[in-house]
C-alpha positions in Angstrom: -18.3 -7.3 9.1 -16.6 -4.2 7.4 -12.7 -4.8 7.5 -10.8 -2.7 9.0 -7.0 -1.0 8.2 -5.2 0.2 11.3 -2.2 -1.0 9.7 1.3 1.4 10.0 3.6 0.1 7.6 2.8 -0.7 4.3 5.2 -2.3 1.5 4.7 -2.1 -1.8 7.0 -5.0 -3.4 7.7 -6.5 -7.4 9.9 -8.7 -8.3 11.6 -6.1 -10.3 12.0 -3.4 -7.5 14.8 -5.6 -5.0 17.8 -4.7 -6.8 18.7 -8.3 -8.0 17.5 -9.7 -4.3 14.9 -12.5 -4.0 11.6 -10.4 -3.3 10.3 -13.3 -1.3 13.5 -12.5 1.4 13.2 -9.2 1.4 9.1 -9.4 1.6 10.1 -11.5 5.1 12.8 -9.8 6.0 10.4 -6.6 6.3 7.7 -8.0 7.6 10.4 -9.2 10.5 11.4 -5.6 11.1 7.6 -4.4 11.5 5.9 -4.3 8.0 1.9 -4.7 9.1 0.9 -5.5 5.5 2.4 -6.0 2.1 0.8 -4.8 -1.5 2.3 -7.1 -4.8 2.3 -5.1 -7.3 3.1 -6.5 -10.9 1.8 -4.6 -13.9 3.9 -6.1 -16.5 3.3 -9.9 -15.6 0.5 -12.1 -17.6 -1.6 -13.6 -15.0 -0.3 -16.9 -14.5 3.1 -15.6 -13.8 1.4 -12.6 -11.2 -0.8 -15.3 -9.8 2.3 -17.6 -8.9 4.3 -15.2 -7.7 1.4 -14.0 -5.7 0.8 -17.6 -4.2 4.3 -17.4 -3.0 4.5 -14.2 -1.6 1.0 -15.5 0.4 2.8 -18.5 2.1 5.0 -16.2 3.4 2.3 -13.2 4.9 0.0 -15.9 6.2 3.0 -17.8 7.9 3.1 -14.1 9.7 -0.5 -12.8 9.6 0.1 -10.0 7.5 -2.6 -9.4 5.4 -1.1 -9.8 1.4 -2.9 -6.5 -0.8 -2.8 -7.2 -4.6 -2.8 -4.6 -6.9 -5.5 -4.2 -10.1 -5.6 -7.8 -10.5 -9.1 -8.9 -9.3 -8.2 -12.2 -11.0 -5.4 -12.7 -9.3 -7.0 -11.7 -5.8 -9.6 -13.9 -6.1 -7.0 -17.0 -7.4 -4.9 -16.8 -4.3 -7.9 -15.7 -1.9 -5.6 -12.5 -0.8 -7.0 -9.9 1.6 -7.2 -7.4 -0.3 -6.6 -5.2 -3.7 -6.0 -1.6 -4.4 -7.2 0.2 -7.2 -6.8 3.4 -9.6 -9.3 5.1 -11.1 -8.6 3.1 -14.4 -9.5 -0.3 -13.0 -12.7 -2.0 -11.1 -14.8 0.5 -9.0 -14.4 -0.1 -5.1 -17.7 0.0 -5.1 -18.6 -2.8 -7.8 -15.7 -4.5 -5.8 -17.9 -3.9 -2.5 -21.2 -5.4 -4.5 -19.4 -8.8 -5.5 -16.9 -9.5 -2.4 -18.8 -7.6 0.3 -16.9 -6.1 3.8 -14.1 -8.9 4.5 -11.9 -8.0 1.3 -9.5 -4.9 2.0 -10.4 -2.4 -0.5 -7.7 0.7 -1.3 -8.1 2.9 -3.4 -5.6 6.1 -5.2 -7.1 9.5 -5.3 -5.5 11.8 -8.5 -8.1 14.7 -8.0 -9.3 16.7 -4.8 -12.9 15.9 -5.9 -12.2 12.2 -5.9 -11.7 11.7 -2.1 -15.5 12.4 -1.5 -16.9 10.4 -4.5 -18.6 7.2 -4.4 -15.3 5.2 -4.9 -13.5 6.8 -2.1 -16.7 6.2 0.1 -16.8 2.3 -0.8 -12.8 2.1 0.0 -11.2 1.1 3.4 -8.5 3.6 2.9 -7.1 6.1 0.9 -3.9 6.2 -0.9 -2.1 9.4 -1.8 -0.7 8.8 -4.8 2.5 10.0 -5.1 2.8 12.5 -1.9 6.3 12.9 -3.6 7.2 11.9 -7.5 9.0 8.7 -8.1 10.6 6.4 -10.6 8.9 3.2 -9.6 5.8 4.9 -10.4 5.4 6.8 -13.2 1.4 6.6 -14.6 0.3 9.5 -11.8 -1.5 12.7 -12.3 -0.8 14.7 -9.4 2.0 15.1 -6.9 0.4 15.8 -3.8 2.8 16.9 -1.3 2.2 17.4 2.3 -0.2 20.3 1.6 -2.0 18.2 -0.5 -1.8 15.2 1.4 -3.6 17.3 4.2 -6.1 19.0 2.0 -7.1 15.2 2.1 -7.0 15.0 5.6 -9.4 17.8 6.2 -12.3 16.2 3.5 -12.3 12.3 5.1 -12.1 10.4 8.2 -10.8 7.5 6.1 -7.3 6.1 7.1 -5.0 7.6 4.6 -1.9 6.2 3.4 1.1 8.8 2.1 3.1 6.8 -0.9 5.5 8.2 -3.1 9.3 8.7 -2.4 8.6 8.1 1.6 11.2 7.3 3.5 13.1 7.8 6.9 13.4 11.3 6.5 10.0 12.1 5.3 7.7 10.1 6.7 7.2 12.1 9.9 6.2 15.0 7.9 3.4 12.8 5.9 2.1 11.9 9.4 2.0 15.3 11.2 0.2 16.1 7.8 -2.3 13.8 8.2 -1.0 10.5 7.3 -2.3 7.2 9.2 0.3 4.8 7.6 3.4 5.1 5.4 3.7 2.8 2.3 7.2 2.5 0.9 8.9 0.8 -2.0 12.3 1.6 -2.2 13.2 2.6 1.5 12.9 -0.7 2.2 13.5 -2.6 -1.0 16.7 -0.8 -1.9 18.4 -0.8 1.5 21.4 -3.1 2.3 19.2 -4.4 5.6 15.4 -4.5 4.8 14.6 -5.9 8.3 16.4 -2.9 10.0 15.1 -0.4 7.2 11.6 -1.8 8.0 12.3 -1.3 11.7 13.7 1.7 11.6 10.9 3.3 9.6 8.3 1.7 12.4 9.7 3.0 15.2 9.7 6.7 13.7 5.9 6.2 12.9 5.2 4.9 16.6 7.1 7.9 17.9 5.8 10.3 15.4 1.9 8.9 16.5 3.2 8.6 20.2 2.3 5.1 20.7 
C-alpha cells in the first residue's frame, strides 16, 4: 500500500537547534501541542551518534504515533526502522528509495529547481518540500528561495502534498497555505520558543483555520 501524508504540522528538530533545551522535551512537548510528525535532522553526527539519538527520539513518536522522518541517512532509517526519510537532490534518489523499501516508507523529497517538481524523483516522492519558502540560518546548503510565488508556481505543476519550510512561523504560515501549502514544517518557531507545546499549538490551530477544518 502506497503511504500516505495528510500530515499538518511538521517539525524539523537537532540536537543543536533547542537553544541549550533537551531536544527529546521539546520533540514531546510539540508533538503535545499538535505536531502530526517530526523530521531528525543531524548532518554533522557520525552514524552511531545519529542512530542513537534517533532511537531515542523514536521511543518518544511511537509512544504518540507520530510518524519519526529521518533526514539523508538511509542507514540510519533503516537501523531504527523509522517511517520515513527526506531527501535532496544530493543524496539517494526517491525513486531507488521506492525500488528497495517499496510504498510503506514515507518518502520526501526538496525541490531546488522549477523543472525538478515534475521529474522522476518528485514523481516517486510522497510529498514535496519547498526548500526554503523563506531564507534561514538553520539551513544554509539551498539554491533557491522560493517565496509564496514560488511556492505556488509549485502548486500549479503537482497534485502532490506540498510542505512550505524555511523561516515559517506564526505570522507566515497562512500565507504559505493560501499559496498552496498542504502542511507547514518549522524549526525554530517551535524550537526557539519559551513554550514549544503552546508554539506548536498555536501554529495548528492557524493551519486548521487557515484550511477551515
Amino acid at each position: 500500500m502506497r503511504s500516505s501524508f495528510p500530515y499538518q504540522l511538521y517539525l524539523v528538530i537537532s540536537g543543536n537547534t533547542c537553544n541549550g533545551k533537551n531536544f527529546l522535551q521539546v520533540a514531546e512537548q510539540a508533538i503535545r501541542g499538535g505536531v502530526d510528525v517530526i523530521q531528525l535532522r543531524e548532518k554533522q553526527l557520525p552514524y552511531t551518534a545519529f542512530a542513537e539519538r534517533a532511537q531515542q527520539l523514536k521511543a518518544i513518536t511511537d509512544r504518540y504515533k507520530v510518524p519519526l522522518i529521518i533526514n539523508d541517512n538511509v542507514a540510519v532509517m533503516k537501523e531504527v526502522k523509522a517511517a520515513g526519510i527526506h531527501v535532496g537532490n544530493n543524496d539517494a534518489s526517491p525513486a531507488e528509495l521506492r525500488k528497495i523499501y517499496g510504498d510503506d516508507l514515507i518518502i520526501g523529497y526538496s525541490v531546488e529547481d522549477i523543472r525538478q517538481v515534475s521529474g522522476i524523483k518528485a514523481q516517486q516522492a510522497d510529498y514535496i518540500a519547498a526548500s526554503p519558502v523563506f531564507s534561514t540560518n538553520t539551513k544554509k546548503d539551498t539554491v533557491t528561495e522560493w517565496g509564496l510565488a514560488g511556492l505556488n508556481a509549485i502548486r500549479q505543476l503537482t497534485g502532490k502534498p506540498l510542505i512550505a519550510i524555511g523561516n515559517m512561523n506564526l505570522y507566515n504560515a497562512a500565507s504559505a497555505i493560501k499559496a498552496g501549502a498542504d502542511c507547514i514544517a518549522v524549526v525554530s518557531a517551535i524550537c526557539d520558543a519559551a513554550d514549544p507545546e503552546q508554539a506548536a499549538r498555536e501554529l495548528k490551530k492557524m493551519i486548521r483555520n487557515e484550511k477551515k477544518l
